[in-house]
C-alpha positions as CSV (number, residue, x, y, z in Angstrom):
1,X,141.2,117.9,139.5
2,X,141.8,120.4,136.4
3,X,139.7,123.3,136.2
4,X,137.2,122.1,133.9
5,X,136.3,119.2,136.2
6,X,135.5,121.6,139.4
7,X,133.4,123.5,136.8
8,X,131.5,120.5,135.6
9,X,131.5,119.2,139.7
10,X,129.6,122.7,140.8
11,X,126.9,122.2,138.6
12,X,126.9,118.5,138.6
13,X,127.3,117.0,141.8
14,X,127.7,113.1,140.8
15,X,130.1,114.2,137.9
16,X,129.1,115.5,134.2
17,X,126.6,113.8,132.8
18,X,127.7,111.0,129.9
19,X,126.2,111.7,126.2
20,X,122.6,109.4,127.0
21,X,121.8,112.1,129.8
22,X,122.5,115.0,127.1
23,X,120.4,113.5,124.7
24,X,117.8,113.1,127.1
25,X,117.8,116.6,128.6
26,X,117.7,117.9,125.4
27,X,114.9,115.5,123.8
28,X,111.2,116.8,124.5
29,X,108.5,114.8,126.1
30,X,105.7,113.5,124.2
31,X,103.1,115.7,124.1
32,X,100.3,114.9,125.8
33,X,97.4,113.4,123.4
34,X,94.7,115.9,123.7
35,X,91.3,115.1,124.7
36,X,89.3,114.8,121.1
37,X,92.4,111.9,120.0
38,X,91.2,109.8,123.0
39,X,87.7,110.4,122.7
40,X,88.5,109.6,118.6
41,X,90.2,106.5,119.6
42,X,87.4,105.3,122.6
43,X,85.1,105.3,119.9
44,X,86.3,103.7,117.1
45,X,87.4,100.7,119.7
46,X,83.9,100.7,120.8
47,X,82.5,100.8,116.9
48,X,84.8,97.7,116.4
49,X,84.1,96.0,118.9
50,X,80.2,96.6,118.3
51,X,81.0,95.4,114.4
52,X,82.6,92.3,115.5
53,X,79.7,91.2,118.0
54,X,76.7,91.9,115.3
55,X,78.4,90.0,112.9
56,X,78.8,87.1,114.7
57,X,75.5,87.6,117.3
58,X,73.1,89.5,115.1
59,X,71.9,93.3,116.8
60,X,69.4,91.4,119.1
61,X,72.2,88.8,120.2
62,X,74.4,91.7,121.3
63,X,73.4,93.9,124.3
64,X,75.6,97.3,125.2
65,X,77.4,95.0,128.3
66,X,78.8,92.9,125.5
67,X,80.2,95.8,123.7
68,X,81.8,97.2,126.5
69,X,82.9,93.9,128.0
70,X,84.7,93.4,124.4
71,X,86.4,96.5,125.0
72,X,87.0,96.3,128.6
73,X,85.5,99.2,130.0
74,X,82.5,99.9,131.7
75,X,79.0,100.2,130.2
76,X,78.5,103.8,131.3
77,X,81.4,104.6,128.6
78,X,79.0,102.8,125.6
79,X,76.2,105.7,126.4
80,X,78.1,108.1,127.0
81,X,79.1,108.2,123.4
82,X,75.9,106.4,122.5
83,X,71.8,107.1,122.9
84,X,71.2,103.6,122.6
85,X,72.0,100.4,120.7
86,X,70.1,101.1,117.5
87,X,72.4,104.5,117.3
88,X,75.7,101.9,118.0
89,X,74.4,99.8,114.7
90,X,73.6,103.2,113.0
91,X,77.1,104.4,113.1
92,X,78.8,100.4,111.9
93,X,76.8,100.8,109.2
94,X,77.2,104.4,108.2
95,X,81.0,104.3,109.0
96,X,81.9,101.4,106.0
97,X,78.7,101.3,103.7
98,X,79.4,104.7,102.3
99,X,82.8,103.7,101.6
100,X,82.1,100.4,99.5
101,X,79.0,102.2,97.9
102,X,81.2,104.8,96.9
103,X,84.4,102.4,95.5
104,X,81.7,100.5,93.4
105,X,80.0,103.9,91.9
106,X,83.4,104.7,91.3
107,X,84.6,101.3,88.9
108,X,81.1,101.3,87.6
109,X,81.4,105.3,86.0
110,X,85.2,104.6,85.2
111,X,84.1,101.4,83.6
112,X,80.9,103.0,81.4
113,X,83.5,105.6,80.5
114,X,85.9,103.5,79.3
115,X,83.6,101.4,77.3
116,X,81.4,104.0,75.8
117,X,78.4,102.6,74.7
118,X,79.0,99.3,74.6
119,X,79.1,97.2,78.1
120,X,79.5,94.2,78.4
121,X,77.1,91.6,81.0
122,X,80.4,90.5,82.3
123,X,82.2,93.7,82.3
124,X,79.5,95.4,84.4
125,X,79.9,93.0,86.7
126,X,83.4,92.6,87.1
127,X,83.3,96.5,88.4
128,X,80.8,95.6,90.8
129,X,82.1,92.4,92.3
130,X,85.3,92.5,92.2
131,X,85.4,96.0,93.4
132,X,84.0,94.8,96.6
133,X,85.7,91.5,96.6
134,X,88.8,93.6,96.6
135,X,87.9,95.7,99.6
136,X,86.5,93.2,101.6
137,X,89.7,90.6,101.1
138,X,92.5,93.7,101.5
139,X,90.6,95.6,104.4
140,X,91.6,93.4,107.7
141,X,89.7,92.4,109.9
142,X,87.5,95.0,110.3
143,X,85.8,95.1,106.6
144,X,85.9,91.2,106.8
145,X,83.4,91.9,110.1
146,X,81.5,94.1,108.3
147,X,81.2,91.9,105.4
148,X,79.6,89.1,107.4
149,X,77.0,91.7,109.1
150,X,75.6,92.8,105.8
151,X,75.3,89.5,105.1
152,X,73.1,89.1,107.6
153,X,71.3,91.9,106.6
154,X,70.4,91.0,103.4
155,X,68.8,87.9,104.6
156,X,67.2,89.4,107.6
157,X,63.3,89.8,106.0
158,X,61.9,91.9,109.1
159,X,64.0,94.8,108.7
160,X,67.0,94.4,106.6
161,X,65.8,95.3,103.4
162,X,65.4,98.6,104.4
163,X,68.7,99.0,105.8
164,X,70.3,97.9,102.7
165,X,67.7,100.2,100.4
166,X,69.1,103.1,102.3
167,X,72.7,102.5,102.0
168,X,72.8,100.3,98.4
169,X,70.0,101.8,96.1
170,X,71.9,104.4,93.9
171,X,74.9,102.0,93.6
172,X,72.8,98.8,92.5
173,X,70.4,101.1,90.2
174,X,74.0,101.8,88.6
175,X,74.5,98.6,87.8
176,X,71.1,97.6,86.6
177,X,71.4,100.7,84.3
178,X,74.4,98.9,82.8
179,X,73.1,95.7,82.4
180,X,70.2,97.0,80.7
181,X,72.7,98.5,78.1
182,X,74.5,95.3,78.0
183,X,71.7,93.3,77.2
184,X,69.2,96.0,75.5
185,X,66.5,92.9,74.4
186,X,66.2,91.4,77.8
187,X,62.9,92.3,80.1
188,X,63.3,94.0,83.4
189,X,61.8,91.7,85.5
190,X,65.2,89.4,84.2
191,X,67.5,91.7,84.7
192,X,66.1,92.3,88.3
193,X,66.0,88.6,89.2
194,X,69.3,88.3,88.0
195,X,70.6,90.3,90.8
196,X,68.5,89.0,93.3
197,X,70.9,86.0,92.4
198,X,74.3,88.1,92.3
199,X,73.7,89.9,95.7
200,X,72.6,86.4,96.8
201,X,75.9,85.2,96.1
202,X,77.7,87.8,97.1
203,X,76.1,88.0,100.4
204,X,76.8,84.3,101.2
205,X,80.7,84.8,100.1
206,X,81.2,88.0,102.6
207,X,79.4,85.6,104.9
208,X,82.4,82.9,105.5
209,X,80.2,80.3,106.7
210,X,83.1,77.5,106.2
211,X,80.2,75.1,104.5
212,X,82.1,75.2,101.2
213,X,84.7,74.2,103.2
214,X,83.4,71.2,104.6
215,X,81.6,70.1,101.3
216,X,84.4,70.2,99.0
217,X,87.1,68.7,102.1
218,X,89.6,71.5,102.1
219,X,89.6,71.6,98.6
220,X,87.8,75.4,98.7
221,X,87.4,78.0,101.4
222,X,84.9,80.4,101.8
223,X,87.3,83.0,103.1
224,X,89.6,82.6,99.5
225,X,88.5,85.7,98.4
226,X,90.6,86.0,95.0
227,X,89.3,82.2,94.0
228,X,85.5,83.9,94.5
229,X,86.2,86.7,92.2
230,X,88.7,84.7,89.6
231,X,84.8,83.2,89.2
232,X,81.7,84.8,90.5
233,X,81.3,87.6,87.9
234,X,81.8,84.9,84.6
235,X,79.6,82.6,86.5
236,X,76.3,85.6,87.0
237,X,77.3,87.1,83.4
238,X,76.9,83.6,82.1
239,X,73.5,83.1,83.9
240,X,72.6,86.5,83.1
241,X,72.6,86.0,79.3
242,X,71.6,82.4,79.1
243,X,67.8,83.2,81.3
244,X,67.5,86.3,79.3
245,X,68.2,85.2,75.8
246,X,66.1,82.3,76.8
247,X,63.0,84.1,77.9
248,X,63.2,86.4,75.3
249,X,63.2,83.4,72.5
250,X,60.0,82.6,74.6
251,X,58.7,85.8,74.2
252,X,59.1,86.2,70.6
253,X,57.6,82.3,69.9
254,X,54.4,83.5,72.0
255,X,53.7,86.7,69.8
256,X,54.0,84.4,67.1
257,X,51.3,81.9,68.0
């Protein structure tokens, strides 16, 4: 044995380590994730997993066992980070809702802006719909969940409407503000119904009930997200401007008479 090799044997008893066990004494360990990552991550699997139940269940079909069953933990985990149910549908909603409020003021400003004074019915809507349409079909599976619980929302006449008054107001009011630019000779009460219809039909699209589906036999599905906004805003703009030029012929024959 040369000299190098009773060197190498003194401090390495099995023989010199090869280049793998180099690398490895020499490569750190992973730090340890610190405490507020896990707690980070235990919540947003326990916000997911709450969003996924309510969409499907409703918040009275889901009970904190389900959420923690979903996640596979126990229930004591769901209060510990959480008072109570109604504070687990608080944060869903206040976790997304500012987001897709905030996307839409967004294309609604940049669109005014662009246009100056001159909107159009079908160009204000374009910024709101498809904005949303866009979130909701590039956003996973999460925003698709959250699509299909503010649809339930919006038709839920005990409490929903106050829900989505709190989170949607300034947004829609946007909108209407637009609209009534777009169409300056149109009355209110038209221009108010005419949403009713639009977040009508928005609603049911982020709902992916799989009944246009079934009606059409294959030929359209509800969760087709780019074939819903190649149409919905042309469709609304279309209604929008046929009821309101219509009523306001009717309008203008009755102050004649």
């Amino acid at each position: 044995m040369d000299t190098i090799s009773v060197i190498e044997s003194a401090f390495h008893p099995w023989g010199a380590p090869d280049r793998h066990e180099v690398l490895a004494m020499n490569t750190p360990s992973p730090k340890p994730r610190r405490k507020a990552e896990q707690r980070a991550e235990s919540l947003e699997q326990l916000l997911d997993a709450a969003e996924e139940l309510f969409s499907q269940h409703g918040f009275y079909g889901v009970t904190i066992k389900d959420i923690a069953e979903k996640v596979g933990v126990h229930k004591s985990l769901v209060h510990y980070y959480f008072t109570d149910k109604q504070e687990v549908f608080d944060r869903v909603m206040a976790r997304r809702a500012p987001i897709t409020s905030g996307r839409r003021m967004e294309a609604l400003d940049a669109y005014k802006n662009a246009v100056g004074g001159e909107p159009t019915v079908e160009g204000a809507l374009r910024a709101f719909l498809d904005t949303d349409l866009d979130t909701y079909s590039t956003g996973g599976d999460g925003w698709r969940h959250f699509g299909a619980l503010s649809a339930q929302i919006n038709n839920t006449p005990a409490w929903g409407a106050e829900v989505m008054d709190r989170l949607y107001d300034p947004v829609v009011l946007r909108l209407i503000d637009l609209l009534k630019q777009a169409m300056p000779d149109a009355a209110e009460e038209d221009i108010f119904w005419g949403y009713h219809f639009v977040t009508g039909a928005l609603t049911l699209s982020l709902a992916r009930t799989g009944r246009i589906d079934h009606l059409s036999g294959g030929k359209c599905r509800s969760d087709d997200f780019e074939a819903i906004k190649e149409r919905m805003a042309a469709f609304m703009a279309h209604g929008f401007i046929g009821v309101c030029r219509d009523r306001a012929q009717e309008r203008l024959r009755s102050a004649r008479e």
